[in-house]
C-alpha positions in Angstrom: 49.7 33.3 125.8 49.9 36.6 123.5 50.0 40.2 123.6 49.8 42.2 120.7 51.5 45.8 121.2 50.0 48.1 118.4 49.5 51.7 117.6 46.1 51.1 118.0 45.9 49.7 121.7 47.4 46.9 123.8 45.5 43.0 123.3 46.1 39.7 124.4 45.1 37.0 126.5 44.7 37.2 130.0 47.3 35.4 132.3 50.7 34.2 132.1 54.2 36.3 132.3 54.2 40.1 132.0 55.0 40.8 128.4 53.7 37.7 126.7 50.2 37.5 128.1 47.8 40.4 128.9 48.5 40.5 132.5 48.3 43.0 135.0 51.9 44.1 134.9 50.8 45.0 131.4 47.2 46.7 131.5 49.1 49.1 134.1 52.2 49.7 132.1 50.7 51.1 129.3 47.6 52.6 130.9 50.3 54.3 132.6 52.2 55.3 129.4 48.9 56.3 127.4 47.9 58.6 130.6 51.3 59.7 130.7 50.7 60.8 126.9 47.3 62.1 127.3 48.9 64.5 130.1 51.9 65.9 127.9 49.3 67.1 125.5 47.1 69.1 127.7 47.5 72.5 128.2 45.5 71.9 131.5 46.6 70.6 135.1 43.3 68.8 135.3 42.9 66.2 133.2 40.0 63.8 132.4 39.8 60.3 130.8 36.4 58.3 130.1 36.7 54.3 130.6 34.0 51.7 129.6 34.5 47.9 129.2 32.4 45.2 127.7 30.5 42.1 129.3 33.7 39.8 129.0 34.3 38.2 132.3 38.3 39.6 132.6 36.5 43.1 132.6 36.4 43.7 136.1 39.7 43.5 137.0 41.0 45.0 134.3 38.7 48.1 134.9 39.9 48.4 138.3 43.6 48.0 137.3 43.0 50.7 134.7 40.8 53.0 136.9 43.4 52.7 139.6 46.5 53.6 137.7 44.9 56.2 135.8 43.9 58.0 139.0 47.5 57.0 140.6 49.2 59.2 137.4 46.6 62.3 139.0 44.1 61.6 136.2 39.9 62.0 137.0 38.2 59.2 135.3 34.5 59.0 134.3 33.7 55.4 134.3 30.4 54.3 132.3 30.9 51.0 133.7 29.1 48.6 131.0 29.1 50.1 127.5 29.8 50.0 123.8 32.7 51.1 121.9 30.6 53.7 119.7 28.9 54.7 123.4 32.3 55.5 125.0 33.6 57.6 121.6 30.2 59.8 122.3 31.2 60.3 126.2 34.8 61.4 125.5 33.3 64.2 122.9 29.9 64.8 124.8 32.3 65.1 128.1 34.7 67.4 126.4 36.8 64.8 128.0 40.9 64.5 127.3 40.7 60.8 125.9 38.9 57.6 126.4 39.8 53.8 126.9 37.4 51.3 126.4 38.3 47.7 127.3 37.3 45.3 125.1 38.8 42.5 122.5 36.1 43.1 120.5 35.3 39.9 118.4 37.9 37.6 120.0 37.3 34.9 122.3 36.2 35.6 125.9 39.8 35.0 126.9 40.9 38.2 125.3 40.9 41.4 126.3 42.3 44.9 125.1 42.9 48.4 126.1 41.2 50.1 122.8 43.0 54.2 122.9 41.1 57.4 122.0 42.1 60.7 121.6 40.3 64.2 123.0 37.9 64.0 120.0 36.8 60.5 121.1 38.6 58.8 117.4 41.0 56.0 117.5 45.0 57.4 117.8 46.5 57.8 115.0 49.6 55.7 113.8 52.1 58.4 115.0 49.9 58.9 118.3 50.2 55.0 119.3 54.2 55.1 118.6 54.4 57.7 121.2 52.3 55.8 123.5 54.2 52.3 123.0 57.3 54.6 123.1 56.4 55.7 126.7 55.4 52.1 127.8 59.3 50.4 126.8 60.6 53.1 128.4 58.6 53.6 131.7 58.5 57.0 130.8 56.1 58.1 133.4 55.5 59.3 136.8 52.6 59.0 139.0 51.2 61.8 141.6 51.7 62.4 145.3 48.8 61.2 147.5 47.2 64.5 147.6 47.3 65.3 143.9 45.5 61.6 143.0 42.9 61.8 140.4 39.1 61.8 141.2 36.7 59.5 140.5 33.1 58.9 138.9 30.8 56.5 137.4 27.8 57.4 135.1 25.9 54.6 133.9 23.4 55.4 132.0 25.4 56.7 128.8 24.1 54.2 126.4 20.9 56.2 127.4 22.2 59.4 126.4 23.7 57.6 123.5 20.5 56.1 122.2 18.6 59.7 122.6 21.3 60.9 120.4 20.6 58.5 117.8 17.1 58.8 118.1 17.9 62.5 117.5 19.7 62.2 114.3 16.8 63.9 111.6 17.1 60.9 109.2 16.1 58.3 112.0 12.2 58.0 111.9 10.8 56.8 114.7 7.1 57.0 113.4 7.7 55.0 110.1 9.6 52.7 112.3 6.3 52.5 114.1 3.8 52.0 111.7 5.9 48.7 110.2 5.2 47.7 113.2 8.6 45.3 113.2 9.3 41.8 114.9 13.3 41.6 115.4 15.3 38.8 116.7 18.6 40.3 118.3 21.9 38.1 119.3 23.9 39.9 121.6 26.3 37.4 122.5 26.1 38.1 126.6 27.7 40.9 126.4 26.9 44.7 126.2 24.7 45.2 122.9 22.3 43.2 125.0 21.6 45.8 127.2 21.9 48.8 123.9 20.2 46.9 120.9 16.8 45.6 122.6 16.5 49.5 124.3 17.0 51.0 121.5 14.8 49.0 119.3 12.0 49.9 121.8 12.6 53.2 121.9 12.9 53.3 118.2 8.8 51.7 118.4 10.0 48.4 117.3 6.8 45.9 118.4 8.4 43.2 119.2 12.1 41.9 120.4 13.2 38.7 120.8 16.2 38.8 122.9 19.0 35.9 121.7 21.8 35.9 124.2 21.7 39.5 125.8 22.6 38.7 129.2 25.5 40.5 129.7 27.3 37.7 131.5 30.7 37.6 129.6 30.0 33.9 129.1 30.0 33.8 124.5 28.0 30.9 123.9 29.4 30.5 120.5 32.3 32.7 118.3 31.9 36.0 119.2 32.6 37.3 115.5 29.5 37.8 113.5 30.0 35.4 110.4 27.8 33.5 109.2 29.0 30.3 110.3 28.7 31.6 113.9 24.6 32.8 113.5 22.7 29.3 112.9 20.8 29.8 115.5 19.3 33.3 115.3 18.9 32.8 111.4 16.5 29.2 112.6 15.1 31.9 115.3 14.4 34.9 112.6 12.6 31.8 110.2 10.4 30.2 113.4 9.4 33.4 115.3 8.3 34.8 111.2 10.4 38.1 112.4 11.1 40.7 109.5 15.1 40.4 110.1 17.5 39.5 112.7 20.3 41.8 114.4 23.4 40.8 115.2 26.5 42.7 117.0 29.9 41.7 118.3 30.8 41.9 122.2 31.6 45.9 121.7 29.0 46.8 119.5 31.1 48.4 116.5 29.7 46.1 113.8 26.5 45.1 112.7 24.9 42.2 110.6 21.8 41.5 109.6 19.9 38.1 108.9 17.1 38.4 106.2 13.4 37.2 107.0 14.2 34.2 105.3 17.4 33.6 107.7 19.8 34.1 104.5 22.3 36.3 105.8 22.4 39.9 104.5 26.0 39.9 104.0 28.0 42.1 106.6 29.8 44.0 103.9 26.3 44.9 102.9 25.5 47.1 106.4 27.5 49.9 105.2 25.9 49.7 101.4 22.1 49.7 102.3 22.8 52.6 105.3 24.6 54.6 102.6 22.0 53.7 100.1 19.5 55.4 102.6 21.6 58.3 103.6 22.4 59.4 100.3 18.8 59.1 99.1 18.6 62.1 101.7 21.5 63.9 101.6 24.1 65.1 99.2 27.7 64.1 99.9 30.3 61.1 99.3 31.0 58.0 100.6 34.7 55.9 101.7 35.2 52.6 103.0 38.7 50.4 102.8 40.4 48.9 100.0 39.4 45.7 101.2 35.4 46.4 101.6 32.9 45.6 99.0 33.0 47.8 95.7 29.1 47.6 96.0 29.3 50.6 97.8 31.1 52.2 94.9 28.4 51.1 92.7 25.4 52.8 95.3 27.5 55.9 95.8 28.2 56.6 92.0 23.9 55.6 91.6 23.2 58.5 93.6 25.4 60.8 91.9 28.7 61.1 94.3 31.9 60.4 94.5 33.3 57.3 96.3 37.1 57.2 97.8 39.0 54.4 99.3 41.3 54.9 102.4 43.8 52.3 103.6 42.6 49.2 105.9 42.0 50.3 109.6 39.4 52.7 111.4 41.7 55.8 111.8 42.7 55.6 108.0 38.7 55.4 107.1 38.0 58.4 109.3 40.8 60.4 108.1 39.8 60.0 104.0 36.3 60.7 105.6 37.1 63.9 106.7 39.2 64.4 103.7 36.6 63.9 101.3 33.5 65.5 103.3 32.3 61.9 103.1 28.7 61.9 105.0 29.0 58.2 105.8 31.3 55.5 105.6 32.9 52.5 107.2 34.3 49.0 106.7 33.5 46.2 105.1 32.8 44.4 108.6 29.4 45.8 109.1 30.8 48.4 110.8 28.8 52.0 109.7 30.6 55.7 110.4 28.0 58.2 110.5 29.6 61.7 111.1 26.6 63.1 111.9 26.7 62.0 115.4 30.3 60.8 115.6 33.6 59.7 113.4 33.5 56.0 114.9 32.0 52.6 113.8 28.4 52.6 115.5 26.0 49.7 115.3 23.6 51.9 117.2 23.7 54.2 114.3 23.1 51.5 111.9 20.1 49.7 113.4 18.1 53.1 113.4 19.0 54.4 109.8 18.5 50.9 108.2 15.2 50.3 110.0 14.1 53.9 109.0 15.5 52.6 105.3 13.5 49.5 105.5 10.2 51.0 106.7 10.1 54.1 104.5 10.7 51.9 101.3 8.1 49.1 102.6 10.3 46.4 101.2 11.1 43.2 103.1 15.5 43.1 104.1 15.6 39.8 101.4 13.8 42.1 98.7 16.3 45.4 99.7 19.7 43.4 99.7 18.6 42.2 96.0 18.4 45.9 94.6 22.2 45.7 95.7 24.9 44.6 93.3 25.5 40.7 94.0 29.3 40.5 94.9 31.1 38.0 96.8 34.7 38.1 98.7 36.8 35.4 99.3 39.6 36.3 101.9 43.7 34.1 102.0 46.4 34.2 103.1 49.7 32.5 101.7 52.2 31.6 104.8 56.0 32.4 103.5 59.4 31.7 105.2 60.5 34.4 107.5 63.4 34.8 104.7 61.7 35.9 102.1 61.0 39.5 101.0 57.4 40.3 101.2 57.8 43.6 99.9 59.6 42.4 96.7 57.0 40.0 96.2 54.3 43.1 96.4 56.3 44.7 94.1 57.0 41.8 91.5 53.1 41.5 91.6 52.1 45.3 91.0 55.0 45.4 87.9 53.3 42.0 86.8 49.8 43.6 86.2 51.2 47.3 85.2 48.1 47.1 82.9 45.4 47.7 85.5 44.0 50.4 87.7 46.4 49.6 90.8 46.4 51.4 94.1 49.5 50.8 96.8 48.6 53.2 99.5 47.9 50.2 101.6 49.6 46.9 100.2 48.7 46.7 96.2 45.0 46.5 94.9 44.3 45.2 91.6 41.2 46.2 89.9 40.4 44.6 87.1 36.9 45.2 85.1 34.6 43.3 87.0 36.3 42.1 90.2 39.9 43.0 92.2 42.1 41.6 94.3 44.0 43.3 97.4 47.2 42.2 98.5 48.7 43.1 102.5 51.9 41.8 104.3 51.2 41.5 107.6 52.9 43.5 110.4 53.5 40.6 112.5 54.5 37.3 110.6 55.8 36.6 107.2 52.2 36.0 105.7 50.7 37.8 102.3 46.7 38.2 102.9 44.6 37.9 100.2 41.3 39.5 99.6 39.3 39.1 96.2 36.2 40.1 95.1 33.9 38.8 92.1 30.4 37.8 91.4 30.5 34.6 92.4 32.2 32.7 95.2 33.6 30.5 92.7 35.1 33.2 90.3 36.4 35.4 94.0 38.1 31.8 94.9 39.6 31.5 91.0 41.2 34.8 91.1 42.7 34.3 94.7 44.1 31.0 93.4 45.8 32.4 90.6 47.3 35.4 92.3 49.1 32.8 95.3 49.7 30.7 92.1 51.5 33.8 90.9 53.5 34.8 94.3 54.8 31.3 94.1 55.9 31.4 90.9 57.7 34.9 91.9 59.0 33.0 94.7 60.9 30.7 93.0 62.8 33.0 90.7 
């Protein structure tokens, strides 16, 4: 069993003893404490939370834990029932809500789950925000309402609706040149909740035809839920025999999006965020950030168009907040996961379906014949495993001193970039393990440098 306490929400697997699995004891002890915190930062007696949970099959009991504790602390909760990460972020802003908790584990296995935290503007917590809340929780520091001050409840849904009309709002989404290519998309939604969002908005979008993969939101993963490409065989052989112009894929919560080419080659899901930001720049002036771990093909498109890229620290919070820094009009992660402020500062696969298809049908090219205008990099991702002993900051250290020479950035680990490819090195928060991340033009070269930077720490290591 395992539960993962982090600023950013509560994980683990479902079952076994409170505080070593996810078990009920634990989905209501910090449900409690990030109620608890959402209450001491409201100036208002009536406060309002927005839940929404994906397809896995723990998801009912731990909505009804959550809904029930949140209404025992006095708290009136919207619940949207099935829905999408991205969807839920909208409802907590469209609501003028005081926070949001949608429970899902995202790309983990089905027997995973997750309390995922938001705060009034429907954005992840911040680092100093989930201290407080995990602060709260080891404490108990919380008290829940008499029986005639106990929050009220409602359910609403059809948000992914209202999300989808919001989308199809957006000015750069066109719905008629969408039309006219007349497009045939395969979509694998894994049983979970992008099979009830993707299909409905590709229709609404005048997509001709869908073939649905797996969008049965039964909970029930029939293979990893993660989209890599060793995980989509079968919608890449589904893209190729139904001749569709691309394939869709999204994860159980619908933050990231990957594409597979009409070929059934995989787009590459660090190239999402390059060919939407390819398209919204093309149409509107403004920079561009991902993290220091993401493709530097973005980089590349951004300084094409004429603006400025910047790089925030790993993590969705740290993207957003160097988003909002800059006046970045798009950015993300390297995951496939697209931030368009223009409708909301969260990772959106609904957002990136209808900007890419509006990409692909205004330029008339094929998805094979776009991802070749992009620079060809490749990333190879480590990790070197250390004894619990051993200082992993001195080894950071040791390694930025070692390459003084190059253009080195440390506000998340140390990043190395050379002329032509980088490396970026992170300790991990929970174990004594270095992780790895290089980038190159070949898979071969990205694998070189990564075995000559752990050939490196080990050398450092034995000093």
């Amino acid at each position: 069993m395992t539960l993962i306490k982090s600023i950013s929400g509560i994980r683990g697997t479902i079952g076994g003893k409170p505080n070593e699995g996810l078990t009920p004891t634990d989905i209501v002890k910090f449900t409690a404490a990030y109620g608890t915190w959402i209450k001491n930062r409201s100036n208002s007696e009536e406060v309002r939370i927005v839940i929404g949970r994906d397809a896995r099959i723990s998801g009912e009991m731990v909505e009804q834990l959550v809904v029930g504790t949140l209404r025992g602390l006095g708290i009136d909760v919207l619940n949207l029932g099935y829905s999408t990460t991205p969807t839920v972020e909208v409802a907590v802003s469209n609501e003028n809500a005081n926070g949001g908790i949608i429970l899902t584990a995202s790309h983990n296995p089905a027997q995973w789950n997750a309390l995922k935290l938001l705060n009034e503007k429907g954005e992840f917590i911040s680092g100093s925000d989930g201290k407080e809340v995990l602060e709260i929780g080891d404490n108990a520091d919380f008290e829940f309402a008499p029986v005639d001050k106990i929050g009220k409840y409602s359910v609403d849904e059809k948000y992914i609706d209202k999300h989808i009309q919001a989308v199809l709002d957006l000015p750069l989404v066109d719905v008629e040149a969408i039309k006219k290519a007349k497009f045939n998309v395969a979509v694998d939604a894994v049983n979970s909740t992008g099979g009830l969002a993707i299909p409905k908005l590709l229709k609404a979008l005048g997509v001709e035809e869908v073939i649905e993969l797996y969008c049965e939101p039964t909970g029930h993963f029939p293979h990893s839920p993660e989209p890599l490409p060793e995980n989509l065989t079968e919608i890449s052989s589904t893209v190729k025999k139904q001749n569709a112009d691309l394939g869709i894929v999204v994860d159980p919560d619908v933050d990231r999006l990957a594409l597979v080419c009409e070929d059934g080659d995989m787009f590459g899901e660090e190239y999402t965020l390059v060919a939407a930001a390819d398209y919204v720049l093309a149409n509107t002036p403004g920079n561009t950030v991902s993290n220091l771990s993401s493709t530097r093909a973005l980089r590349d498109v951004t300084e094409k168009h004429g603006r400025q890229y910047a790089a925030s620290a790993v993590g969705e919070v740290n993207v957003v907040e160097k988003m909002k820094e800059t006046n970045a009009v798009i950015g993300g992660e390297g995951n496939g996961g697209v931030i368009y402020p223009e409708l909301h500062y969260g990772r959106d696969a609904l957002v990136g379906v209808a900007l890419i298809l509006s990409h692909l049908a205004k330029s008339g090219k094929s998805l094979s014949s776009l991802r070749s205008d992009y620079p060809n990099y490749h990333i190879s991702k480590n990790k070197i495993e250390l004894s619990p002993e051993i200082d992993v900051d001195k080894i950071l250290a040791s390694m930025q001193k070692r390459y003084a020479n190059y253009d080195i950035n440390t506000i998340d680990g140390v990043k190395i970039d050379f002329e032509d490819q980088w490396v970026h090195l992170r300790k991990s928060n929970t174990e004594p393990i270095i992780r790895i991340y290089t980038e190159s033009g070949s898979t071969s070269t990205a694998n070189n440098l990564a075995e000559k930077v752990m050939s490196d720490i080990r050398e450092i290591i034995k000093q």
